[in-house]
C-alpha positions in Angstrom: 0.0 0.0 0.0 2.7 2.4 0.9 4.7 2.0 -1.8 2.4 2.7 -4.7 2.6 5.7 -6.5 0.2 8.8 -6.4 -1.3 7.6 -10.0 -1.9 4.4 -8.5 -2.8 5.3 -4.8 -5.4 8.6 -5.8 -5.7 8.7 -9.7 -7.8 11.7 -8.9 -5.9 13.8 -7.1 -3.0 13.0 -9.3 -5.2 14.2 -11.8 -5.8 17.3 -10.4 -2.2 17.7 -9.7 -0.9 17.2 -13.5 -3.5 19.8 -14.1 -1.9 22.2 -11.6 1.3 21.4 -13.2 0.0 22.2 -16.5 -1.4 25.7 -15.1 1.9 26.7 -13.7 3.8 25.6 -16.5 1.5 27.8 -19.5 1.3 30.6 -16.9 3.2 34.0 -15.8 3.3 34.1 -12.2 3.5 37.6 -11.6 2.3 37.6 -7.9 5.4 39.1 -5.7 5.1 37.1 -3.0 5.3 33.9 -5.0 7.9 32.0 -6.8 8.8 28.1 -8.4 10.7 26.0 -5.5 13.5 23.9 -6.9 13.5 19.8 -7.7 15.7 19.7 -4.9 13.5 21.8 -2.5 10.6 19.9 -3.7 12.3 16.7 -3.2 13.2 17.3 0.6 9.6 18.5 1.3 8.4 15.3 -0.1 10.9 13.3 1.7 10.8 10.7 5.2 10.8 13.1 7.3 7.2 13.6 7.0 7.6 10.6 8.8 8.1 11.7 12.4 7.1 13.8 15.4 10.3 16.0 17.0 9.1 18.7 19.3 12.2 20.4 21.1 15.3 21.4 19.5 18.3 19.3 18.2 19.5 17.9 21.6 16.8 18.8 23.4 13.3 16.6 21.8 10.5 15.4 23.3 10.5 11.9 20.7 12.9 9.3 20.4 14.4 8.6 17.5 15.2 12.1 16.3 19.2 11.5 15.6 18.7 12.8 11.9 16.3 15.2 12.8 18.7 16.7 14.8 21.7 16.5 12.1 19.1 18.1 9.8 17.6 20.7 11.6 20.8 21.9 12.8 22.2 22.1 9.5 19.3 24.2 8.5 20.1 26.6 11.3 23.9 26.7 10.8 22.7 27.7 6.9 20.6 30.7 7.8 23.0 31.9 10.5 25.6 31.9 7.8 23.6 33.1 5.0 21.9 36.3 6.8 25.1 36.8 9.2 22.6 36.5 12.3 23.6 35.2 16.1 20.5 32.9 15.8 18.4 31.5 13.8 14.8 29.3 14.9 14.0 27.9 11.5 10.5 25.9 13.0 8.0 28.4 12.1 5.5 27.4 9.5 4.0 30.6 8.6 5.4 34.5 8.6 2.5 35.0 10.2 3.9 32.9 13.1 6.6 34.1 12.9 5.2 37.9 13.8 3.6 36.3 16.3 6.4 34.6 18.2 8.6 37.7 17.7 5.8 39.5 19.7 5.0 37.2 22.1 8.7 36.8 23.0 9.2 40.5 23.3 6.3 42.2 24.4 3.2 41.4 26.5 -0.8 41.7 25.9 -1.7 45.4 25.3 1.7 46.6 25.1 1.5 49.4 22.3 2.7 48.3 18.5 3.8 50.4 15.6 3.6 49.4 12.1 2.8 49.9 8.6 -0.9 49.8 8.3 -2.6 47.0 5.8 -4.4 49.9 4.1 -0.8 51.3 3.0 1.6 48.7 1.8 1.6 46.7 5.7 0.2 43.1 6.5 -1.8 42.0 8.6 0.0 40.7 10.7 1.1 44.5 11.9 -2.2 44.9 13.6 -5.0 44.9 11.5 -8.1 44.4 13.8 -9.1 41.3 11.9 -5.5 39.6 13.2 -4.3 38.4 16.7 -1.7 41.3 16.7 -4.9 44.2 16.3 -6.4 42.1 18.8 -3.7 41.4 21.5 -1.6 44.4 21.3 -2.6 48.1 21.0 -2.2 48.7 17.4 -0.8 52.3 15.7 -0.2 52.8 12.0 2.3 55.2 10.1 1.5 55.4 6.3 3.3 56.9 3.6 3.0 59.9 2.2 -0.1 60.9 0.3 1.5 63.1 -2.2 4.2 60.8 -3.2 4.1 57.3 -1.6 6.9 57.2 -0.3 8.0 56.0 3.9 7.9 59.8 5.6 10.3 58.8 8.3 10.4 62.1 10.0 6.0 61.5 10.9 6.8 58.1 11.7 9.3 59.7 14.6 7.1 62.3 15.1 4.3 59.1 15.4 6.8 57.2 17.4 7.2 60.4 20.2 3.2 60.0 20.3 2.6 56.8 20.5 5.2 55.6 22.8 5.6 52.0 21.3 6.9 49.5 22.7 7.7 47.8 19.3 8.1 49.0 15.9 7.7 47.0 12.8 9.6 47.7 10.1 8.4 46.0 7.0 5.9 45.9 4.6 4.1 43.5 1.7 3.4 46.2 -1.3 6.2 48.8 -0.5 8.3 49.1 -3.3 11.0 51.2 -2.2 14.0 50.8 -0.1 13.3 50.5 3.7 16.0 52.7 5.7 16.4 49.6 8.5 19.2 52.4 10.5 16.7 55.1 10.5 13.9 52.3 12.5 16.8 51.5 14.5 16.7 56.0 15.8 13.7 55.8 15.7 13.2 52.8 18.2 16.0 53.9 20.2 14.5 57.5 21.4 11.3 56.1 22.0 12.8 52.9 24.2 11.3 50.1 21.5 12.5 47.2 19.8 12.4 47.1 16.2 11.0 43.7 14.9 12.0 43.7 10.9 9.3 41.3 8.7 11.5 40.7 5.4 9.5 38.4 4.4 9.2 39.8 0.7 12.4 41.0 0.4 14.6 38.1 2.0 16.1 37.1 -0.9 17.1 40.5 -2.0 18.8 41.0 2.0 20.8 38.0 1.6 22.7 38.8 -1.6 22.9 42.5 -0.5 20.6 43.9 -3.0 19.0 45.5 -0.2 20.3 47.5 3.3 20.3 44.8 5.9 18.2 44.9 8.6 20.1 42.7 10.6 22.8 45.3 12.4 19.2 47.1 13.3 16.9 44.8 14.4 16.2 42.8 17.7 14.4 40.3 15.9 13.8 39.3 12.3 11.3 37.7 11.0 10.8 36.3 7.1 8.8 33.9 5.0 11.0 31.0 3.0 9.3 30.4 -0.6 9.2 34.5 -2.3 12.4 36.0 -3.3 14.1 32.8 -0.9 13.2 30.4 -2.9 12.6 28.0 -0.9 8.9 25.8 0.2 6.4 27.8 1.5 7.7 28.2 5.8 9.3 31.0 7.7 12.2 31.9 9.8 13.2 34.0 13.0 16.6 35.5 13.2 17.8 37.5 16.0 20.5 38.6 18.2 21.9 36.1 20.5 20.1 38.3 24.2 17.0 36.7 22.8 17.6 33.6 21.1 16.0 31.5 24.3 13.0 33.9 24.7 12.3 33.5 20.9 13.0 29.6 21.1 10.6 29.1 24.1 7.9 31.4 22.2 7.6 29.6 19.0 7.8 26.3 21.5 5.6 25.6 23.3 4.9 29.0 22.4 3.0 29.3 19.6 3.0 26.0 17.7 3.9 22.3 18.7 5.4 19.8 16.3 7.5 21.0 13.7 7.2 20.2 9.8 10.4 18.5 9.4 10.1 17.7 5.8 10.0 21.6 5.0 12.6 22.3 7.3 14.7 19.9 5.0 13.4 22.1 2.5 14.3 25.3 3.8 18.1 24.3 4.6 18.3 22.9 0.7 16.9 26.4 -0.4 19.7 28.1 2.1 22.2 25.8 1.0 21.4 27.4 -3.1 21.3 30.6 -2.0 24.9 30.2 -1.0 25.8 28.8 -4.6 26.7 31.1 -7.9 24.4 32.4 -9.4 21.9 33.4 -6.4 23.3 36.9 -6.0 22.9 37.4 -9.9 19.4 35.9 -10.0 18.4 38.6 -7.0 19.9 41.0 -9.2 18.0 39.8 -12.1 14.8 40.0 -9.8 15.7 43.8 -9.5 16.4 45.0 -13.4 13.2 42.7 -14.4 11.1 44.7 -12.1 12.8 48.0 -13.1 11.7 46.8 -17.0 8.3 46.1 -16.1 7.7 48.9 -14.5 9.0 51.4 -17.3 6.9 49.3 -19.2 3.9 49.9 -17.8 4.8 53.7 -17.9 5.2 54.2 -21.0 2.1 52.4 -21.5 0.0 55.0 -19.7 0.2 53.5 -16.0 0.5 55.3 -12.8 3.1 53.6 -10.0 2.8 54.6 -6.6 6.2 56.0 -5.7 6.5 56.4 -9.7 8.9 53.1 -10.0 10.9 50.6 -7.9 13.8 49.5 -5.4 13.0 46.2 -5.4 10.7 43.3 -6.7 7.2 44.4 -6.8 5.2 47.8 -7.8 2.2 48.9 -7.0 -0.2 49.9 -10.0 -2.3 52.7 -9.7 -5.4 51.8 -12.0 -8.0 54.7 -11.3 -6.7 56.1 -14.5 -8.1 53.3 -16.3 -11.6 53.1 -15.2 -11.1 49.2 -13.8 -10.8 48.1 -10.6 -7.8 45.4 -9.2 -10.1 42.8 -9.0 -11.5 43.0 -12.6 -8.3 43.6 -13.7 -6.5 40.8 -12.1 -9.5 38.6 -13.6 -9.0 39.8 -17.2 -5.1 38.8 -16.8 -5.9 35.3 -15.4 -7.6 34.5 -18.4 -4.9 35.6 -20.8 -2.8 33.2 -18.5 -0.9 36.0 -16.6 -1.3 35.9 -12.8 -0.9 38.9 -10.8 -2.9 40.0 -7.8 -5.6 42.3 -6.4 -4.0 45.2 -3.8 -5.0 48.4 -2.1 -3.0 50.9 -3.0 -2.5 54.0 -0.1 -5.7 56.2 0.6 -7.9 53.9 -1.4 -11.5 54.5 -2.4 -12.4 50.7 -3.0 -13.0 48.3 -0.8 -10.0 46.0 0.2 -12.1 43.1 -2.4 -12.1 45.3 -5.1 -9.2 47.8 -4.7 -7.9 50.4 -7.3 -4.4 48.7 -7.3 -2.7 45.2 -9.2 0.7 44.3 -7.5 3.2 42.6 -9.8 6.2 41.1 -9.1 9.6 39.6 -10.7 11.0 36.6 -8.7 8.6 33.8 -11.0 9.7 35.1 -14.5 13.3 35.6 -13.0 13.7 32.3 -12.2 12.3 30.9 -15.5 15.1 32.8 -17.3 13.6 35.7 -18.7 15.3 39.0 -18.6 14.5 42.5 -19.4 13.0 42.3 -22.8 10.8 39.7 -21.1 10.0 41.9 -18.6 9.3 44.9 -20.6 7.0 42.5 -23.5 5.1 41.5 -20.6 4.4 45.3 -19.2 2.8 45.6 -22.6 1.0 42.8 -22.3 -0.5 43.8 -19.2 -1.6 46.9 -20.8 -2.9 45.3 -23.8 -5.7 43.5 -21.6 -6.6 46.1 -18.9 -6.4 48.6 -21.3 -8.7 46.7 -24.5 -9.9 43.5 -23.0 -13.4 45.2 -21.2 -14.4 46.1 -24.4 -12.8 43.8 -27.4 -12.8 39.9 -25.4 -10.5 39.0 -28.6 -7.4 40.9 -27.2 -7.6 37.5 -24.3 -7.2 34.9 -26.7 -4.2 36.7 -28.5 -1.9 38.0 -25.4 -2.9 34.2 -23.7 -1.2 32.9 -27.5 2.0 35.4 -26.9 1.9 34.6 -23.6 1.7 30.4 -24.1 5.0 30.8 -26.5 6.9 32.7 -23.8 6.2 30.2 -21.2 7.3 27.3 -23.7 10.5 29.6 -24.5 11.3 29.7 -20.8 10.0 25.9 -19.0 10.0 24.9 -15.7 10.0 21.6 -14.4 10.8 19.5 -17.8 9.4 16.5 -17.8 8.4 16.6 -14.0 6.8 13.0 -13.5 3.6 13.2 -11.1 
């Protein structure tokens, strides 16, 4: 029984999984905070360590049997020390969103005031939105960017800061595509007596092969997802300096979660382990000048950009010029096979399930190859169906033909067996 294969064990969900297969392969992922894990990544996630319970640490577990688990998990450690340049590393968490939340729950207390981004303007919601544990726990307070241009105002956020009296500041943000000035947080944090907590979750990638300031000389804790600019499967890490390594430790166990997902902690030290190889620094790189493409791209064809460009690998379009909302917008790309994704942009009229924004990203074209004049073709073809598709349907079934013949001129996953 256990050693058939998933065509033989569940024909239908193997069914449903070639199809998935087949969608990702004939389409442009052009959501930011998504990319294509490697064989190799994939492989350890779908390896025998599935297999087994290992609550604890290396050295420390709660099972028998965990000799390997140990070896591995260590390794995995070991690999995002080195790689980020951090005193430690807790590489359990399964979701950035746990990981905010252990990076809170080990610094701070119930009610203690926050300061972050808000969702509205470029934050998640994981930086107290009132929907989320951290609106509801802590004391939530918002700085935004500037109206006029977009951009951080870091000046109002100390001015904020001197207000509010936080006693933690997030610095960090999911549709921000600019720079973030880490040293400035770190002043900031310091006259107000907070800790800075850094969420790099889109930008990781970017931080590690120094496309981007670090915010590790900042921040008392970072905290990142594993499987956007990374890489890596779809899991999250805390780094932070070594004063509270065993607060953090004892807040994501027994803190906020129990048994860790070995199998994607395999995964995340073989997607550490790549991003130590050649080529990762040029592919981050490559991540950068794509987005830069796209985004002139999208100028030239009439778009506005809140902050008017980027730093890094997303932008934020601005699409009350065209009379079409994110979601229709993002519809009308899915069915010309290009996936990007619904966002408020700052001040917005529309309601968050409609919003007057799209935010595209680089890191899934990047890593099937294509390079600027990819990037750029594909600004126009983004243009071509928000702009024409409302009202001439045919303009779908020619970008999805353009778009088919780029995605068979750049595979992924050649002959993948299911």
């Amino acid at each position: 029984m256990i050693n058939r294969t998933l065509a033989q064990a569940d024909p239908q969900m193997a069914e449903i999984l070639g199809a998935e297969l087949n969608r990702q392969q004939e389409t442009l992922m052009l959501i930011p905070s998504e990319n294509y894990a490697s064989r190799a990544v994939m492989a350890a996630a779908g390896s025998v360590f599935t297999n087994k319970y290992a609550e604890g640490y290396p050295g420390n577990r709660y099972y028998n049997g965990c000799k390997f688990y140990d070896q591995m998990e260590q390794l995995c450690i070991d690999r995002a020390k080195k790689l980020f340049g951090a005193d430690h590393a807790n590489v359990q968490l399964h979701t950035g969103s746990q990981a905010n939340m252990a990076a809170y729950h080990a610094l701070i207390k119930p009610g203690d005031r926050i300061l972050a981004m808000s969702v509205a303007q470029g934050g998640h919601l994981t930086h107290g939105a009132p929907v989320n544990f951290s609106g509801q726990m802590y004391q939530p307070h918002f700085y935004s960017v500037s109206r006029e241009n977009g951009w951080l105002d870091y000046d109002e956020i100390a001015q904020i800061a001197r207000e509010v009296k936080p006693r933690l500041i997030v610095a960090g943000a999911s549709a921000y595509p600019r720079i973030i000035d880490f040293e400035r947080f770190r002043a900031i944090a310091d006259e107000v007596g907070a800790y800075v907590v850094s969420d790099i979750a889109h930008i990781a990638g970017l931080v590690a092969a120094k496309c981007h300031p670090d915010p590790i000389p900042f921040s008392d804790v970072v905290t990142t997802t594993t499987h956007k600019t990374l890489r890596g499967p779809r899991g999250a890490l805390i780094l932070c300096k070594s004063e509270y390594a065993s607060a953090i430790d004892r807040a994501v166990f027994p803190g906020v979660q129990a048994g860790p997902l070995m199998h994607i902690i395999a995964a995340k030290a073989v997607a550490l382990h790549e991003a130590e190889q050649v080529g990762f620094h040029e592919y981050q790189h490559q991540i950068i000048s794509n987005a830069q493409a796209l985004a002139q791209s999208l100028l030239e064809e009439g778009f506005d950009l809140i902050t008017g460009g980027t730093d890094n690998h997303l932008m934020l379009v601005d699409l009350r010029n065209k009379n079409i909302s994110g979601h229709e917008a993002a519809d009308l790309c899915e069915q010309a096979n290009m996936v990007v994704n619904f966002n408020l942009i700052p001040y917005d009229p529309r309601p968050p399930r409609e919003t007057s924004g799209i935010r595209p990203g680089t890191p899934g074209i990047t890593t099937r190859g294509m390079k600027e004049a990819e990037a750029a073709l594909i600004g126009k073809l983004l243009a071509r169906v928000i702009n024409d598709a409302p009202t001439n349907p045919a303009v779908l079934d020619e970008v999805r033909a353009q778009v088919l013949e780029l995605c068979h001129s750049f595979p992924i996953y050649a002959d993948l067996e299911i």
